[in-house]
C-alpha positions in Angstrom: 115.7 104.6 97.9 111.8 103.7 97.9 110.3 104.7 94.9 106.3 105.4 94.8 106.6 104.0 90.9 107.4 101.1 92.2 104.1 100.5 94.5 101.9 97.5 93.8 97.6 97.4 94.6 95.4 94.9 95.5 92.6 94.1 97.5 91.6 92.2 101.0 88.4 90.5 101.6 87.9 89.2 104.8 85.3 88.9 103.7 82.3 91.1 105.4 78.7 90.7 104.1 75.2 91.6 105.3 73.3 88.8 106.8 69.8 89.5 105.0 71.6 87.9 101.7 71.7 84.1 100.1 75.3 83.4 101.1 76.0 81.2 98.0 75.3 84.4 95.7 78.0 86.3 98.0 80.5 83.8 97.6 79.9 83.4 94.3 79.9 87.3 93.6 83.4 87.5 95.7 84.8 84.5 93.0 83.5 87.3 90.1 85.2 89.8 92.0 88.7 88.3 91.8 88.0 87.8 88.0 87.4 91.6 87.7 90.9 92.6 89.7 92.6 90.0 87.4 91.1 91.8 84.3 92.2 95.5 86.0 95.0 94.4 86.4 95.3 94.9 90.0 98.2 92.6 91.8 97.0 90.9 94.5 93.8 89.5 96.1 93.6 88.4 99.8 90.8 86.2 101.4 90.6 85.7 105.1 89.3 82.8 107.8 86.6 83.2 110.3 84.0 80.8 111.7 81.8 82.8 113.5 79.7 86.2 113.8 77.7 85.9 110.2 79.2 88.7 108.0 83.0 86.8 107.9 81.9 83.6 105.6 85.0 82.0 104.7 86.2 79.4 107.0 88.8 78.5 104.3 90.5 80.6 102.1 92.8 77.7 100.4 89.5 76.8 99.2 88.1 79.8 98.1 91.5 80.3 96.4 91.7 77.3 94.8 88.6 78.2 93.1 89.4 81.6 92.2 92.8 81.0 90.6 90.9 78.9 87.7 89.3 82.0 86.6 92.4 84.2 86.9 95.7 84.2 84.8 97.7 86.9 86.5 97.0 87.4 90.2 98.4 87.2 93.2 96.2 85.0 96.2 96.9 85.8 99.8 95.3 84.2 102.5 94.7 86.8 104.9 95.0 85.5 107.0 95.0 81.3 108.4 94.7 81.3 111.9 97.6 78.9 113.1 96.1 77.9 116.2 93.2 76.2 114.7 94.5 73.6 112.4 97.4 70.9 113.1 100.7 72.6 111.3 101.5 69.8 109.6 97.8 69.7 107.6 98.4 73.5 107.1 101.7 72.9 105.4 100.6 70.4 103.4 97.4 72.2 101.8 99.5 75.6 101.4 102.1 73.5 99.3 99.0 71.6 97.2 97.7 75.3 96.7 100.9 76.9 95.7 101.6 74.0 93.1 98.0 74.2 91.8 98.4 78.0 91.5 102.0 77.7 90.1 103.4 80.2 92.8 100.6 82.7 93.3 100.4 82.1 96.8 101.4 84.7 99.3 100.9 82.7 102.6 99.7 85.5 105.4 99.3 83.9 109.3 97.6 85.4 112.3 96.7 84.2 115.6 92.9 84.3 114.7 90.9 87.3 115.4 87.4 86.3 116.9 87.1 85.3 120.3 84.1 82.9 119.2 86.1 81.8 116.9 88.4 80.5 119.8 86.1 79.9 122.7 84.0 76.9 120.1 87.0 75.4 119.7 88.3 75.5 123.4 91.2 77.9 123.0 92.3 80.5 126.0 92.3 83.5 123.8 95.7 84.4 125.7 97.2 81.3 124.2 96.8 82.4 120.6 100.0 84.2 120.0 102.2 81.6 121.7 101.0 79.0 119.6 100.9 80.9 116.4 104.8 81.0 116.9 105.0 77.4 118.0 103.0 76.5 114.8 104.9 79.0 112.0 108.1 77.8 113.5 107.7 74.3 112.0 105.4 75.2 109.6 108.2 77.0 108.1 111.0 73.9 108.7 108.2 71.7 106.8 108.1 74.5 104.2 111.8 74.2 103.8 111.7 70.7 103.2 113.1 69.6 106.9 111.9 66.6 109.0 110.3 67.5 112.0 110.0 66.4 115.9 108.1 68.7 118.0 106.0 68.3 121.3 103.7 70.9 122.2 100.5 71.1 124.6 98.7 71.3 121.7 100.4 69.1 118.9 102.6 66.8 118.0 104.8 66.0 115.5 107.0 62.6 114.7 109.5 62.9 111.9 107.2 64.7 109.9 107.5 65.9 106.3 106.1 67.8 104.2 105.7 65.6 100.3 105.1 68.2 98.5 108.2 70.8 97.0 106.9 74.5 96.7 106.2 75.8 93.1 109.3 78.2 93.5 112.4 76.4 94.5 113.5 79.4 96.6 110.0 78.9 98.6 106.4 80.4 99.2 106.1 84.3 100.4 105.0 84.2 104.0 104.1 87.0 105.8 102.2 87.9 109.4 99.9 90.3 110.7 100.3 93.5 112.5 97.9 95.3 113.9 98.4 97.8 116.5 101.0 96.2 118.9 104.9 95.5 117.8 103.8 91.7 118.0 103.6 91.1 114.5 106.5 93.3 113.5 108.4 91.1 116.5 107.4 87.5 115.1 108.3 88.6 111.2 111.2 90.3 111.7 112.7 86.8 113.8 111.6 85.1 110.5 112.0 87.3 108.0 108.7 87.0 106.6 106.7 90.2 104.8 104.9 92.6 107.2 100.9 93.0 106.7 99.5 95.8 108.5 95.8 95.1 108.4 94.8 98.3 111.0 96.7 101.0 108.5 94.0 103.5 108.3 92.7 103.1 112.3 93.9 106.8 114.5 95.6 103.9 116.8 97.1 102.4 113.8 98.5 104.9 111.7 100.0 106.3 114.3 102.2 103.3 114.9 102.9 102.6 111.7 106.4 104.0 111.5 107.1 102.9 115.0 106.5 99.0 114.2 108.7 99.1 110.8 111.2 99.9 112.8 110.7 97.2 115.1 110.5 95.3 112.3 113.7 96.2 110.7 115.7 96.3 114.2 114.8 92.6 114.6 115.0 91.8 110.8 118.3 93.1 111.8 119.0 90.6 115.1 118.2 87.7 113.4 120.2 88.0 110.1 117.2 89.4 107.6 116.9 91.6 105.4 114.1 94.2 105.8 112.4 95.2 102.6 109.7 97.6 102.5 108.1 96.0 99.0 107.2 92.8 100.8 105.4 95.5 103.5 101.7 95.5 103.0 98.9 98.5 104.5 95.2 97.6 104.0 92.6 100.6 104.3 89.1 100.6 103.5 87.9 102.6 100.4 84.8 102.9 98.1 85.1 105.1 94.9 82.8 106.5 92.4 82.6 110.1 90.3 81.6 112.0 93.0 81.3 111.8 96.8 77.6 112.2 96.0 77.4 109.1 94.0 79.3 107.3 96.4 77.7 108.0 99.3 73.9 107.0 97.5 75.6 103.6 96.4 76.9 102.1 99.8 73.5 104.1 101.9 71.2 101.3 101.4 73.5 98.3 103.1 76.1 100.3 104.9 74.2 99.9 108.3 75.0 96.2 108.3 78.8 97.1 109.0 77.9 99.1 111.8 75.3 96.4 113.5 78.5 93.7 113.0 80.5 95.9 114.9 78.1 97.8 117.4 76.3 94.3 118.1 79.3 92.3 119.2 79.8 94.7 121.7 76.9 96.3 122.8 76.9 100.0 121.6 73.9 102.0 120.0 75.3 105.1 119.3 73.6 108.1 117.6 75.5 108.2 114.5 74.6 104.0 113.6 71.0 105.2 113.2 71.2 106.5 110.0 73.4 106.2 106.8 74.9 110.0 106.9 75.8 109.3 110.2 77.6 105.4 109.5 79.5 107.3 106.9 80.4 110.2 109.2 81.9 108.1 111.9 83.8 105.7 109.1 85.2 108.5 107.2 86.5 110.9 110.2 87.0 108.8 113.0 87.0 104.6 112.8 84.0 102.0 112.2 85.1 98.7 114.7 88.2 97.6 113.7 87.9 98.9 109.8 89.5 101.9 110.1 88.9 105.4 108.4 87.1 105.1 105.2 87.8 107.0 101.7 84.4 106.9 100.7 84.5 109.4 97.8 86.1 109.8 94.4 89.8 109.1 93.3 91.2 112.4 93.6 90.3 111.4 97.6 92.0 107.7 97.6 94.6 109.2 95.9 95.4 112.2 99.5 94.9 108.9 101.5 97.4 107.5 100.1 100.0 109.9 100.0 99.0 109.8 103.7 100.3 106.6 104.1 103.1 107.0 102.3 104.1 110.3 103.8 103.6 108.4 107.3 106.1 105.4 106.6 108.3 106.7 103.9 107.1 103.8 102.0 105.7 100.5 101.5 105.4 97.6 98.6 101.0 96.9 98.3 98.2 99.3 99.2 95.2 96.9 99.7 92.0 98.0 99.6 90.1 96.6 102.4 86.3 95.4 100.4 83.4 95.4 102.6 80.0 94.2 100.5 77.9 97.4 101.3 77.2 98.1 97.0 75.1 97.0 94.6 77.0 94.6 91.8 77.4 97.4 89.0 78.8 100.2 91.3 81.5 97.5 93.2 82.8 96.8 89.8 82.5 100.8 89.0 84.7 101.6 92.4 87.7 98.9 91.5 87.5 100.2 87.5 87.8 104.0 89.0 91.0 102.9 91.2 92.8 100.9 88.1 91.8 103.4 85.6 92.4 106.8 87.8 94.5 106.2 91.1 97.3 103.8 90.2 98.4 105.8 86.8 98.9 108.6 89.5 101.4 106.3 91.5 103.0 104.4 88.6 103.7 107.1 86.1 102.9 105.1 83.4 101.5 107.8 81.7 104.3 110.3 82.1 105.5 109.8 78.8 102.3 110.7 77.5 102.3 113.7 79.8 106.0 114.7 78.9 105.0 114.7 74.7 102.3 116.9 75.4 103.9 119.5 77.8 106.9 119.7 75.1 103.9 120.1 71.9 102.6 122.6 74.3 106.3 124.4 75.1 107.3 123.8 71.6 103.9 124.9 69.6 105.1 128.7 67.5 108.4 126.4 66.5 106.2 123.2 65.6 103.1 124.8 64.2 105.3 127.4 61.9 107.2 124.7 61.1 104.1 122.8 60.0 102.5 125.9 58.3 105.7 126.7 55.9 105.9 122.7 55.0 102.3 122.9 53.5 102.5 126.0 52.0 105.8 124.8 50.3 104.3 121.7 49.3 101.3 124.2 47.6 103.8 126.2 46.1 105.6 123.1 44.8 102.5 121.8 43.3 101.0 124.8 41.8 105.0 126.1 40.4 105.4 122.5 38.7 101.4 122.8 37.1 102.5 126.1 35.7 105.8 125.3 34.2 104.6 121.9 32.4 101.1 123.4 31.6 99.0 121.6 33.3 
């Protein structure tokens, strides 16, 4: 039985930043972020790949990780995900088992196919090839993984009794997991592996509504192949900013919100009404979709919190709600929005304050017994006092 206590947060950067800032400040400002989630003490942080368009900046997350886990103790690093098709599997074994040693096993190794199409067309790839050979690549990537030698011929590479030199921190391996969108692809390609499901369009109308449907895909092939299905290892990632008040929120993301909706309207070609102005960016995000983002909780905690009853409600339950982070804030009132979730939104989920709660409720239940008890000990203790002065004198 799933047990909401038992649900894990994090957050997922892809990341997305306006193009009118010094990209050396953003990246170091998203290194200062993961420092802040480790001091929350939020579980995971996920950093994605892209080459092209101008907001996505990270071409390699193992690198940005790398970084990041030298100011972090506690975390969790995902990459979120490495686009198979891109590198040569063997190099992409090799620097996720150099990463997950330097880490000492706080690697969660997420995959994809790559997202971009010019991403893929300035490398030469036929965007309808993507899928195939991000299963011919996380086939041996996995073997290699495993510790296996390795002959495989592909159009596309080729190895010749190839190893990977490096064991994995854990002996029992690294956490690999594959992305899910909207289609049962990703729920078909994890379940044959057994790897952790990422759902990275939870909050879009298209994908919420499948969200049921493709865990139990997921779980039927799990099933086929001899796996396990475990919804802890399942992962949803929704956008949300937080602050006091929707008020607040909505005058702290106004200023630089319009460069999310120019990355997405740009690429392919809308100008709609509601991208003109910032009520009307956070109309659309919040109660229909912004791109490929998804509906937004742009608000307070109380609202983050309905959202993600939502979700639960919708899949009967799931291990890591991560926030998706889109740079549309000023420094103080990013930090604000993550300390609001830690402080407010997860105690509601993990009950660690139900103790607290419980003592309370039984002061309040128990108050004529406790307070009369508390009112005849000190008047005792007066009569005690002022008895013994009597009798001796005093």
């Amino acid at each position: 039985m799933w047990n909401p206590a038992s649900l894990r947060f994090g957050a997922f950067l892809a990341p997305y930043h306006p193009l009118d800032a010094d990209p050396a400040l953003q990246l170091r400002r998203d290194i200062d972020l993961m420092e802040h989630l480790d001091h929350l003490g939020f579980d995971e942080a996920w950093m994605g790949e892209h080459h092209s368009t101008g907001a996505e900046i990270v071409p390699a997350p193992d690198i940005f990780i790398a970084a990041a886990a030298e100011r972090t103790t506690r975390i969790r690093f995902g990459t979120g995900v490495v686009s198979l098709p891109y590198h040569h599997p063997l190099v992409t074994a090799d620097r996720i088992a150099q990463l997950d040693l330097q880490t000492r096993g706080r690697i969660i190794f997420g995959t994809g196919p790559g997202k971009i199409p010019l991403d893929a067309h300035m490398m030469g790839i036929d965007p309808s090839d993507q899928r195939r050979r991000q299963g011919e690549a996380l086939e041996v990537i996995l073997r290699l993984l495993r510790g296996e030698v390795v002959d495989a011929q592909t159009d596309w590479f080729t190895l010749r009794e190839a190893r990977a030199q490096l064991p994995t921190y854990d002996p029992a391996g690294i956490e690999i997991a594959a992305a899910s969108t909207i289609s049962p692809n990703g729920s078909v390609l994890a379940g044959t592996h057994g790897l952790s499901l990422l759902s990275l369009a939870a909050s879009s109308p298209a994908g919420f509504d499948v969200l049921d449907r493709n865990w139990d895909v997921y779980e039927k092939v799990c099933a086929e192949h001899g796996h396990t299905s475990d919804r802890s290892t399942w992962r949803l990632v929704t956008p949300m900013f937080l602050a006091e008040t929707r008020a607040e929120a909505e005058r702290a993301v106004s200023r630089r919100i319009g460069s999310m909706a120019a990355y997405v309207n740009r690429q392919t070609g809308r100008d709609p009404d509601w991208a003109h102005t910032p009520a009307g960016i956070i109309g659309q995000w919040r109660d229909d979709s912004l791109g490929e983002f998804g509906q937004a909780v742009i608000g307070t905690p109380d609202e983050a919190i309905a959202r993600i009853q939502q979700l639960i409600d919708k899949t009967g339950g799931f291990g890591t709600l991560l926030i998706l982070h889109v740079d549309m804030a000023g420094w103080q009132d990013t930090k604000r929005s993550f300390e609001l979730f830690a402080s407010e939104v997860v105690p509601h989920f993990n009950q660690r304050n139900r103790g607290r709660v419980e003592s309370l409720q039984y002061a309040e239940d128990h108050r004529d017994q406790l307070v009369g008890g508390l009112i005849t000990a000190i008047t005792k203790a007066h009569t005690d006092y002022y008895g013994a002065s009597a009798a001796t004198g005093a």
